[in-house]
C-alpha positions as CSV (number, residue, x, y, z in Angstrom):
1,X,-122.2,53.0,108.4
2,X,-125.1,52.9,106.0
3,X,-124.7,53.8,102.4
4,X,-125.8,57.0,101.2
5,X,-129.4,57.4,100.5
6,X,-129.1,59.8,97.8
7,X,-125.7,59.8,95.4
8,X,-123.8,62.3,94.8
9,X,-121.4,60.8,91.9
10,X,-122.6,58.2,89.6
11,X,-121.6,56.2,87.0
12,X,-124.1,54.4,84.9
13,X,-124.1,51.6,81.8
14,X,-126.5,50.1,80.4
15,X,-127.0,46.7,78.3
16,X,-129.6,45.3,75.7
17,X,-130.9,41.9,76.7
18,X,-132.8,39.7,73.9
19,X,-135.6,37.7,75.2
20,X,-135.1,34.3,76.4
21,X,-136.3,32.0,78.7
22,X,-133.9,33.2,81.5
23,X,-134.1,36.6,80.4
24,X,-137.9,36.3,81.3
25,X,-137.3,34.8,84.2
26,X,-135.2,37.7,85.4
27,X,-137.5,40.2,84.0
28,X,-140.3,38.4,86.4
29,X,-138.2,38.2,89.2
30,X,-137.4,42.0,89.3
31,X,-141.2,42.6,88.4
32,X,-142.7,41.0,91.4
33,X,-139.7,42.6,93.6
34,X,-140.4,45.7,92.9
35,X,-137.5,46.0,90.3
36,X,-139.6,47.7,87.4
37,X,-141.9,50.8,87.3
38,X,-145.4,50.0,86.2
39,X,-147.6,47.3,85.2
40,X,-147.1,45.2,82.9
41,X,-148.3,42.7,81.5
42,X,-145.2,39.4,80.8
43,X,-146.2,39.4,77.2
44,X,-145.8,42.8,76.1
45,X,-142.0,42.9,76.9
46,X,-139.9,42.0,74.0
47,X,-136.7,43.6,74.8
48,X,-135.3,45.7,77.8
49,X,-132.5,48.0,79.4
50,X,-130.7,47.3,82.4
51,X,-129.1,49.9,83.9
52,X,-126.2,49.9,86.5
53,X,-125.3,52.6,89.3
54,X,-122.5,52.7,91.0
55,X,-122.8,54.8,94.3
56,X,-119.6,57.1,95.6
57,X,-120.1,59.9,98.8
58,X,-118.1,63.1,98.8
59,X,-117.6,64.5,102.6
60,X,-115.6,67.4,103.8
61,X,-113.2,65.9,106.6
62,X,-114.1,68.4,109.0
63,X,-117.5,68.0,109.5
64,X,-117.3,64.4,109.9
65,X,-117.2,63.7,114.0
66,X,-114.3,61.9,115.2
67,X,-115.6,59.1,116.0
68,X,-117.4,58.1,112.6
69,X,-115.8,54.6,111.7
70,X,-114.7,56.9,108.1
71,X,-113.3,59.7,110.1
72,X,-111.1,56.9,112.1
73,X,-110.3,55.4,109.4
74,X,-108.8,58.3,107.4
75,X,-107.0,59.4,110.1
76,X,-104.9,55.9,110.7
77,X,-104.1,56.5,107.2
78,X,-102.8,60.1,107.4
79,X,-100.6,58.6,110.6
80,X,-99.2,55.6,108.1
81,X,-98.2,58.2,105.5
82,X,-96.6,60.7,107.8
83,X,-94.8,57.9,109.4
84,X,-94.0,56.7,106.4
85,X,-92.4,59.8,104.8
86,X,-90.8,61.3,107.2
87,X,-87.4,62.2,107.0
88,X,-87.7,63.0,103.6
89,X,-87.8,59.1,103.1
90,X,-88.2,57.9,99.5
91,X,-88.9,54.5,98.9
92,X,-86.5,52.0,96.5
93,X,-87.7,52.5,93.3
94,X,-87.2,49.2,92.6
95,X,-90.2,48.1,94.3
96,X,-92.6,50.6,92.2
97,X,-91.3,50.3,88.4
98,X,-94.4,49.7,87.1
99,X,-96.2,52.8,87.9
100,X,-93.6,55.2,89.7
101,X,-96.2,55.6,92.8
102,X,-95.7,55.5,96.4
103,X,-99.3,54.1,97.7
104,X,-100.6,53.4,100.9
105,X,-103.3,51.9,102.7
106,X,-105.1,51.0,105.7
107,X,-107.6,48.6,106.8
108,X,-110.0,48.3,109.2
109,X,-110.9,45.0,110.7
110,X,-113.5,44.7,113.6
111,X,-112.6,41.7,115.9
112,X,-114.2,38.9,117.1
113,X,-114.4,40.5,121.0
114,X,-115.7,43.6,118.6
115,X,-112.5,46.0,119.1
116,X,-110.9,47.5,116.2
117,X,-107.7,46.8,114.4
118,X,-106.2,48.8,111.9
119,X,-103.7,46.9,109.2
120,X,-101.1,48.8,106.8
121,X,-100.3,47.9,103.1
122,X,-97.7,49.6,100.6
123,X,-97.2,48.4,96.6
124,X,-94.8,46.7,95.4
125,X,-94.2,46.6,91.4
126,X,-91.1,44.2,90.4
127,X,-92.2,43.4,87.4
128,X,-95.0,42.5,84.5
129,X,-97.3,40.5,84.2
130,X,-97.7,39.1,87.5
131,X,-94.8,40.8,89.8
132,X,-97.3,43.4,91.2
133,X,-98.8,43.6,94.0
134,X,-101.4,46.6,95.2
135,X,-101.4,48.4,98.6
136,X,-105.2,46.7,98.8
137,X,-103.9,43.5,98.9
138,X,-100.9,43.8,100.8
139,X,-103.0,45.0,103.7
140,X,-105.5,42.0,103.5
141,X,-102.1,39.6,103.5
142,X,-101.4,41.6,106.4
143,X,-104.3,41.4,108.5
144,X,-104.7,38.2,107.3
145,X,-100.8,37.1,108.5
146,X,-101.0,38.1,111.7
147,X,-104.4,36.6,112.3
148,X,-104.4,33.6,110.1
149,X,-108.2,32.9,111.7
150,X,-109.6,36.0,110.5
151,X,-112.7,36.2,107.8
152,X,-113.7,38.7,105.4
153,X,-116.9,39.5,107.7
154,X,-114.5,41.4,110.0
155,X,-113.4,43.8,107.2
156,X,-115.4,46.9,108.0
157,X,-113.7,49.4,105.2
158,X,-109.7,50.0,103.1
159,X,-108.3,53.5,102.4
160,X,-106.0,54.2,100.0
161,X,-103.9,57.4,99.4
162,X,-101.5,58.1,96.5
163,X,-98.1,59.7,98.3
164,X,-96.0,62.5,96.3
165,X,-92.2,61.0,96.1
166,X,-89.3,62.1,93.5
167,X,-89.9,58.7,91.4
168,X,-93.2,60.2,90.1
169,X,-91.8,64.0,90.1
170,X,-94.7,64.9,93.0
171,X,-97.2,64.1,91.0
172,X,-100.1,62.1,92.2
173,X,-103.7,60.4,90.7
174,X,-105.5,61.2,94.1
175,X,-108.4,59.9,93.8
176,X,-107.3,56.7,93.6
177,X,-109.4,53.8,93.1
178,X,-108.6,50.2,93.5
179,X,-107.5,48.7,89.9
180,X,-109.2,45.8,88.3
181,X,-107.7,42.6,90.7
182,X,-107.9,44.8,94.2
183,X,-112.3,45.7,92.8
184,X,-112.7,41.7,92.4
185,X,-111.5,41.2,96.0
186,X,-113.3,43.8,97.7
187,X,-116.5,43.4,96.1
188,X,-116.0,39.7,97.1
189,X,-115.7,41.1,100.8
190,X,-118.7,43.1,100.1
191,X,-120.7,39.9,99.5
192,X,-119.9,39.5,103.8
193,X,-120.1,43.4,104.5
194,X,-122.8,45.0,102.7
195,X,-122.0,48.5,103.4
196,X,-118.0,47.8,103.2
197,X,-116.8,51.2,101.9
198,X,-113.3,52.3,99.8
199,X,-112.4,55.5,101.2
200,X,-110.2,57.7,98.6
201,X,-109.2,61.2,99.1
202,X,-109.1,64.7,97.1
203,X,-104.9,65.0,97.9
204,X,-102.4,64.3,100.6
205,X,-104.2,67.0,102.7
206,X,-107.1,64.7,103.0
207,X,-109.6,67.6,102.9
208,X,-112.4,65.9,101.0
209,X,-113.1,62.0,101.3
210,X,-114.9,59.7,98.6
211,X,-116.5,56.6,100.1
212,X,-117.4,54.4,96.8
213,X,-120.1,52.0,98.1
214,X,-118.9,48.6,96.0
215,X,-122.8,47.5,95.9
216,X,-124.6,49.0,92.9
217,X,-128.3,49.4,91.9
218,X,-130.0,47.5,88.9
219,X,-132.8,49.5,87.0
220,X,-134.8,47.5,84.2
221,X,-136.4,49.6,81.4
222,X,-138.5,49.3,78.6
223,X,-136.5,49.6,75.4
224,X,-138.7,52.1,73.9
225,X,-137.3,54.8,76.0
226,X,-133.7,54.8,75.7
227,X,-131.9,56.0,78.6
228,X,-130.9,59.2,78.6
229,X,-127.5,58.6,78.8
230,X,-127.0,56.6,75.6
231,X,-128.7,59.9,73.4
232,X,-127.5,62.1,71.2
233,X,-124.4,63.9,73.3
234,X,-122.0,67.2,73.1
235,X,-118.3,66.4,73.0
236,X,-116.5,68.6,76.1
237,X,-113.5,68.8,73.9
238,X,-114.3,69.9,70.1
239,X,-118.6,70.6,70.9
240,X,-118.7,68.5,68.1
241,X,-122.7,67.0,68.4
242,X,-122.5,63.3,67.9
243,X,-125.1,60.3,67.8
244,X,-126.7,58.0,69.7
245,X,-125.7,54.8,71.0
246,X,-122.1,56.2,70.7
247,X,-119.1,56.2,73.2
248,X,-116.3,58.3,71.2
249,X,-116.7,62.0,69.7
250,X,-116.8,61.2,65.8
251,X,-114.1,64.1,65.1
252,X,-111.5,64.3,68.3
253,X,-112.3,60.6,69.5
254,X,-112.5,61.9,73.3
255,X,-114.1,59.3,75.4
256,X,-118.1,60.2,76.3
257,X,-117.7,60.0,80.1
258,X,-113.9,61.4,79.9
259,X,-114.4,64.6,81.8
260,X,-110.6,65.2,82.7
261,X,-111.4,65.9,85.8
262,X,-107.7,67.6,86.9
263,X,-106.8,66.5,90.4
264,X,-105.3,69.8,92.7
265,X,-101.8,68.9,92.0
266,X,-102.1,68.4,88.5
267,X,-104.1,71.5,87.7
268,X,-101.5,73.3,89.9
269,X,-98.7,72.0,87.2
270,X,-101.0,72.9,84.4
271,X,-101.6,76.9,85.2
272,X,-97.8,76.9,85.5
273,X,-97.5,75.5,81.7
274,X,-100.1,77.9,80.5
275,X,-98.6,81.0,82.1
276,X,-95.3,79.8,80.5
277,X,-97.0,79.6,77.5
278,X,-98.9,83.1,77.9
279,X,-95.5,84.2,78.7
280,X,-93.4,83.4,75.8
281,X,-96.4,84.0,72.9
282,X,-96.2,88.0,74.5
283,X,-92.6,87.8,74.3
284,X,-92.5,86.3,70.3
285,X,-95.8,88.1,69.3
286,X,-96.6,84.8,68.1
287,X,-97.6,81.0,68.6
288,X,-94.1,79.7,70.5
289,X,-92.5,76.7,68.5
290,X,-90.9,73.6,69.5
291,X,-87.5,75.3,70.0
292,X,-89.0,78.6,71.6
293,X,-90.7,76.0,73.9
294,X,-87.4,74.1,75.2
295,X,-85.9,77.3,75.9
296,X,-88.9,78.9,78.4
297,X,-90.1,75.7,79.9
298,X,-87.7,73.3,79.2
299,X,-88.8,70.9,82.4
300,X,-92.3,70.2,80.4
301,X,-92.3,67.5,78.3
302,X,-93.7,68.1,75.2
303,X,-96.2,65.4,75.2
304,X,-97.8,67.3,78.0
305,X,-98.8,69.8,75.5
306,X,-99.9,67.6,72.5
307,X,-101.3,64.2,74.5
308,X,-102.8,65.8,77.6
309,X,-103.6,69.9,77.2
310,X,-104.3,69.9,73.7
311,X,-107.2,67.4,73.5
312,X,-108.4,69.1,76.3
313,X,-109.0,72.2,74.4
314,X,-106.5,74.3,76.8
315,X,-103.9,74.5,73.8
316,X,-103.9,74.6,69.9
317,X,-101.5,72.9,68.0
318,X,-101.0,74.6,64.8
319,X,-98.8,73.0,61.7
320,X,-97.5,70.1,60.6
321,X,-95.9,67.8,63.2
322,X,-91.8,69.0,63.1
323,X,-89.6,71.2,64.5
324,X,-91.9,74.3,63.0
325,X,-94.9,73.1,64.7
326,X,-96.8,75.7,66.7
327,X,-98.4,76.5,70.1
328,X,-100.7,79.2,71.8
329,X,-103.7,79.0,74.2
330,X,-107.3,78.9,73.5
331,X,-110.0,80.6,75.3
332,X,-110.2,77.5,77.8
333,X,-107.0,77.6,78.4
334,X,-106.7,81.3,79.4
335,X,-110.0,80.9,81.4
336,X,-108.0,78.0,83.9
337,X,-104.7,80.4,83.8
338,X,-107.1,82.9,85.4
339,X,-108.9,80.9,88.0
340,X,-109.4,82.6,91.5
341,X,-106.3,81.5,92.9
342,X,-104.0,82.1,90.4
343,X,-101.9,84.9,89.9
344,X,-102.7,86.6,87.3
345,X,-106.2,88.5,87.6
346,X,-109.9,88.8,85.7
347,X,-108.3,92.1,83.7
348,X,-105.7,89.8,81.5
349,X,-108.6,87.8,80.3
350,X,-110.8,91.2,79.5
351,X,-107.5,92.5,77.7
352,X,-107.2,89.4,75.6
353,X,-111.0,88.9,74.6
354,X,-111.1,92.4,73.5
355,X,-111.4,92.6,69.4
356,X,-107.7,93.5,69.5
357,X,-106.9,90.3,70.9
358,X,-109.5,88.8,68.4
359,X,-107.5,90.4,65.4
360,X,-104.3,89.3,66.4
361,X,-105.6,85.6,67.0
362,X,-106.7,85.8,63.2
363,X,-103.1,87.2,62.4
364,X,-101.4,84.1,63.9
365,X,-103.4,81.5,62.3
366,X,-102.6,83.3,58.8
367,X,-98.8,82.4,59.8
């Protein structure tokens, strides 16, 4: 499979190189390849950006044919995980207390005759530093154990699925990318397979599938025009306008490229906080408390609301940290409550933007 012309998910660094005698060396390499726009001349470079892409295709499953090597792929992984949990099996959580997580993978080696074999890998997570090892892995030593001949120019492609079990309450981190060890390895197999892909999914449904291409593209440019993603930048979070050259909003400290993203199962969990929430601030009239909290939604750890939803500007945390402390939703957070496909409709949102709604806000913060 060839790697997407165009990409639909990026992400991009970029690095300030001094001049040196290698630096110019690389700088005329990339000029005389094609590497930089323009003409220049060698002397009137005195500094430079390079700048990083990192390419990652979003597909529907269905319109993929089935027999596209990704379509293939995806489906020897959704037969692993329904074998794997059937039953209502739930794996010995002794084998996953690092992380809680059930994952699975599959990869897909192309023999030596040119048929296709497909090996299975699970996680295992005894202990720290070194007692882990990922599903990525574990299928290589798989493939790799019952062929002990095989090379890493056979490996065509790896997918990897995070699987909903007790240990991690149903909760999953699909998409799930490889971790730091499992990205060396496979972008050492990429060296062999240029367009080697890591197939990742939008749930256990497997309706959309990432392929992140593990090659990326270098971009040199001339220091006098900054890219355009090191500039002056918007926090998400507080809207907070803060400089250049900066990777942390200056007043909530939200990471630059930190879009919180929620995955389907998690945003699922957090519509059914916020209508809690909704919920118990009609019943009180006010923000609910700590204790009012425990008593309509006592199975929501109250780090969900501080750590996670509040620096995500879905909830306001009002007081000083205690017992006393407060809770109600913001505007973003009644705007998610009422997404399509939840159950409560566009009119509650009208009702609580009206300037009733706007007075009685102004009456809880006096409290």
């Amino acid at each position: 499979m060839r790697p997407p012309e165009t990409p639909i998910s990026e992400s991009t660094s970029a690095s300030s190189c001094s001049p040196s005698k290698g630096g110019e060396d690389l700088l005329l390499r990339k000029q005389t390849s094609g590497g930089m726009s323009g003409d220049r001349e060698m002397g009137d470079i005195h500094d430079m950006w390079t700048v990083t892409k990192e390419y990652v295709r979003m597909r529907q499953y269905q319109d993929i044919p089935d027999t596209d090597p990704t379509a293939v792929l995806a489906n020897k992984l959704r037969e692993y995980m329904e074998r794997t949990t059937a039953d209502g099996f739930q794996p010995d959580p002794f084998f996953h207390r690092k992380s809680g997580k059930l994952v699975l993978s599959v990869l897909h080696v192309r023999m030596e005759d040119g048929s296709d074999e497909f090996f299975e890998g699970i996680n295992g997570e005894v202990s720290l530093p070194t007692g882990s090892l990922c599903s990525e892995r574990a299928a290589i030593a798989h493939a790799r154990s019952v062929h002990p001949r095989i090379n890493r120019g056979m490996f065509m492609g790896i997918a990897v699925i995070d699987v909903p079990t007790k240990m991690n309450d149903g909760h999953t981190d699909n998409p799930l990318w490889p971790c730091g060890a499992c990205s060396e390895w496979l972008k050492k197999i990429q060296e062999s397979v240029p367009n080697f892909r890591v197939l990742a999914f939008d749930s256990i449904e497997m309706n959309v599938i990432y392929e992140r291409f593990l090659f990326m593209t270098h971009t040199v440019v001339d220091h006098r025009f900054t890219p355009a993603d090191l500039g002056r930048w918007q926090c998400d979070t507080c809207h907070t306008i803060n400089p250049e050259m900066t990777s942390n909003c200056q007043n909530c400290l939200m990471e630059r490229w930190d879009k919180r993203v929620l995955k389907p199962g998690k945003r699922r969990d957090y519509r059914q906080v916020l209508r809690s929430l909704f919920e118990a601030t009609l019943c009180n009239a006010k923000p609910v408390t700590q204790a009012d909290w425990k008593l309509v939604a006592g199975w929501v750890p109250m780090w969900w609301l501080e750590g996670e939803m509040a620096p995500m500007g879905l909830v306001e945390v009002l007081g000083e940290e205690g017992p006393a402390r407060r809770y109600r939703l913001t505007g973003k957070g009644l705007r998610m409550m009422n997404e399509p496909n939840s159950s409560y409709n566009d009119s509650l949102m009208d009702s609580m933007s009206s300037p009733e709604a706007d007075l009685d806000k102004e009456k809880y913060s006096s409290r």
